[in-house]
N, C-alpha and C positions, 0 to 999 in steps of 0.2 A: 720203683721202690716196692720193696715186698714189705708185706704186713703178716700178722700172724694170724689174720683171716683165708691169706693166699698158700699158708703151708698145708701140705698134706697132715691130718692128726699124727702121724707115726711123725715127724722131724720135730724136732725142740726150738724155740723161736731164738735161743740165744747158745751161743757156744758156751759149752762149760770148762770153767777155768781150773788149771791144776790149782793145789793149795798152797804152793809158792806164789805163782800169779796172782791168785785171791787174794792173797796177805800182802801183795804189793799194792794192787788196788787199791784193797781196804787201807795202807798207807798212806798211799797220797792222796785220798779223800780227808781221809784225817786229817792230812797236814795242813791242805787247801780251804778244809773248816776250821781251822784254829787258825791261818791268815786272815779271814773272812769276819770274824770275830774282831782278832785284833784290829782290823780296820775300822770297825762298825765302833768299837769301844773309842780308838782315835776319835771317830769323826764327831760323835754325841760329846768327848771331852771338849774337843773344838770348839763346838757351839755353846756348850755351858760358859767357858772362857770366855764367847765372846758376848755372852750374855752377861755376864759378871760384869764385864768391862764395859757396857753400855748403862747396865745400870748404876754401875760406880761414878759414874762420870757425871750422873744427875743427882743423886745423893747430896751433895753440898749444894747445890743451886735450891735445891726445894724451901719454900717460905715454910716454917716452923708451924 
């Protein structure tokens, strides 16, 4: 595995991308973080639900 301690100073450690390529990139990063979201937002709704519904469910048992 080469690292960017192993390149000669004149070589660049990464290829550089046309600006078509770039702006695909930078798409599906985008896209990949707005699923990654979406998921995160599902999963904390889940839990609130199912914390609702555990607390619902003792609500009328509690002595006054």
């Amino acid at each position: 595995m080469t690292t960017t301690s192993d390149l000669p100073d004149n070589e660049p450690a990464a290829e550089t991308l046309s600006p078509a390529a770039e702006a695909e990139r930078k798409r599906r990063q985008r896209s990949r973080s707005i699923a990654i979201a979406l998921i995160l937002v599902a999963v904390v709704g889940i839990f609130y639900a199912i914390t609702i519904v555990q607390i619902g469910g003792t609500i009328g048992t509690r002595p006054l």
